[in-house]
N, C-alpha and C positions, 0 to 999 in steps of 0.2 A: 895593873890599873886599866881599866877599859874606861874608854873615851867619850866621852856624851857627845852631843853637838849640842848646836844652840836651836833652841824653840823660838817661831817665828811667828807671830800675832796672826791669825786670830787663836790660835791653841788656847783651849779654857785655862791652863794654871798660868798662863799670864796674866790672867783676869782675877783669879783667888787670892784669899790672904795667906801667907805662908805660916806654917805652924813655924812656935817656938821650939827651941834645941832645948831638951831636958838635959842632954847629959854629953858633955866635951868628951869624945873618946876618939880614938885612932881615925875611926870611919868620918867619923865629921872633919879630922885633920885630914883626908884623903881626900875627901871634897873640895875643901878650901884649895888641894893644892891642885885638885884635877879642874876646878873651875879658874885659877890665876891661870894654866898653862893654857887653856880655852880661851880664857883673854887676852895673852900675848899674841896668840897664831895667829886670833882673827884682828889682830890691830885695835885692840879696845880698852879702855882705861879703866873700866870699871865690869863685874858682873853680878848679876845677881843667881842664886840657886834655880829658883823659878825659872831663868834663861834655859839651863841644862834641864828641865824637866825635874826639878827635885823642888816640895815645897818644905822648903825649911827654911830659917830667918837667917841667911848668912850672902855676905856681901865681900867680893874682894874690890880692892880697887890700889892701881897703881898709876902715879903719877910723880913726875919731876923725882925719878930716879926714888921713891919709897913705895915700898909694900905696904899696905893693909889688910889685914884678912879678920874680920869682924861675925862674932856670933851673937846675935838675937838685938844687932842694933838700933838705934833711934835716935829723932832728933829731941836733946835737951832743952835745946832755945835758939832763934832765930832772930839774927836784923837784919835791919837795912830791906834792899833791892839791888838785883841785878837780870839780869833779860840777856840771852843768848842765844844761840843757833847750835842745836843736840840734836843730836844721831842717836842710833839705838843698836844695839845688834840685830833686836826679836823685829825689828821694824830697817830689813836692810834696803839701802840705796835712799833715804825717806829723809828730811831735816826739818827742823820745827821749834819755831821762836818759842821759848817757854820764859816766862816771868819767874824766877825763885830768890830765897833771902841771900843775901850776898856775904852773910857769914854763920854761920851755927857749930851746934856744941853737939857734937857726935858723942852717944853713951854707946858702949856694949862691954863685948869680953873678946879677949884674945883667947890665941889657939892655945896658951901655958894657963887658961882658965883664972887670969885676972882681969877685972875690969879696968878698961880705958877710956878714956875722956878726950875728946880732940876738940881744939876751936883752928877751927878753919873757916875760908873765905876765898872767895873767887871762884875759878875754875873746880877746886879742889871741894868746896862747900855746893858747887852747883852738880858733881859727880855724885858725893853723896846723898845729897839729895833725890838724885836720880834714881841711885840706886834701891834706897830704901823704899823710895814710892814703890818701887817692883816688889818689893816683898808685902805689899797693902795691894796690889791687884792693879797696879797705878800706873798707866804708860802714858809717855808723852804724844802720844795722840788723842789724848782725849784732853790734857790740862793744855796741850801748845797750841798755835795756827799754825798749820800746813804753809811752809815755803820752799821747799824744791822736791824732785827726787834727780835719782840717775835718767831714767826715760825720759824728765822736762828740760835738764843740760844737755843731752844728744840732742835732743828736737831744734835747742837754738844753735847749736853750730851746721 
């Protein structure tokens, strides 16, 4: 397996919409697992394809001790509100109050090529969310306001 890194804004396929995955085969399950170990190293909970340089519509995301590894995801439905402070990888050292629904119905496919359905909420609903925005060309710097980086915490100490 050879290693991607992560792409860092302004790279144009963070900016694109990622193609849909026609077809669940090995190489797409090689991805999934070569973008989950991308997101362990770098301390991150969630990634999208797009991150590693590849546009295709797949998302891991791990949190509170479970995996997800999702093909051709999307939000089914949306409530509430919640408003938090997101990091990004493609935008590192950077954090930014973003407004998102504070629970939704996650559709895709898993990597054994059945569909899944999740209703999540909180952190875990503001993840997916995030995620998926990446694969519509969508980063929190365009939907958040700008509240810190690393360079504006060194300045105040």
């Amino acid at each position: 397996m050879i290693f991607k890194k992560i792409i860092t804004y302004p790279d144009p396929i963070l900016l694109a919409i990622a193609q849909p995955v026609e077809e669940i085969n090995p190489e797409i399950r090689d991805i999934l697992d070569e973008m989950t170990h991308i997101m362990n190293i770098s301390d991150g909970i969630g990634l999208a394809a797009p991150q590693i340089g590849i546009s295709k519509r797949l998302i891991t995301v791990g949190l509170n001790g479970r995996l997800y590894q999702l093909i051709n995801p999307n939000i089914g439905w949306k409530g509430g509100i919640q408003t938090n402070i997101e990091g990004c990888l493609s935008l590192p050292n950077q954090e930014y109050e973003v407004t998102r629904a504070r629970e939704v119905v996650v559709v895709g496919i898993n990597t054994d090529n059945k569909p899944v359905t999740l209703l999540v909420d909180g952190l875990l609903a503001c993840v997916f969310q995030h995620e998926i925005d990446h694969l519509d060309g969508e980063l929190i710097n365009a939907s958040g306001t700008f509240v810190s980086s690393d360079e504006m915490k060194q300045a105040k100490n």
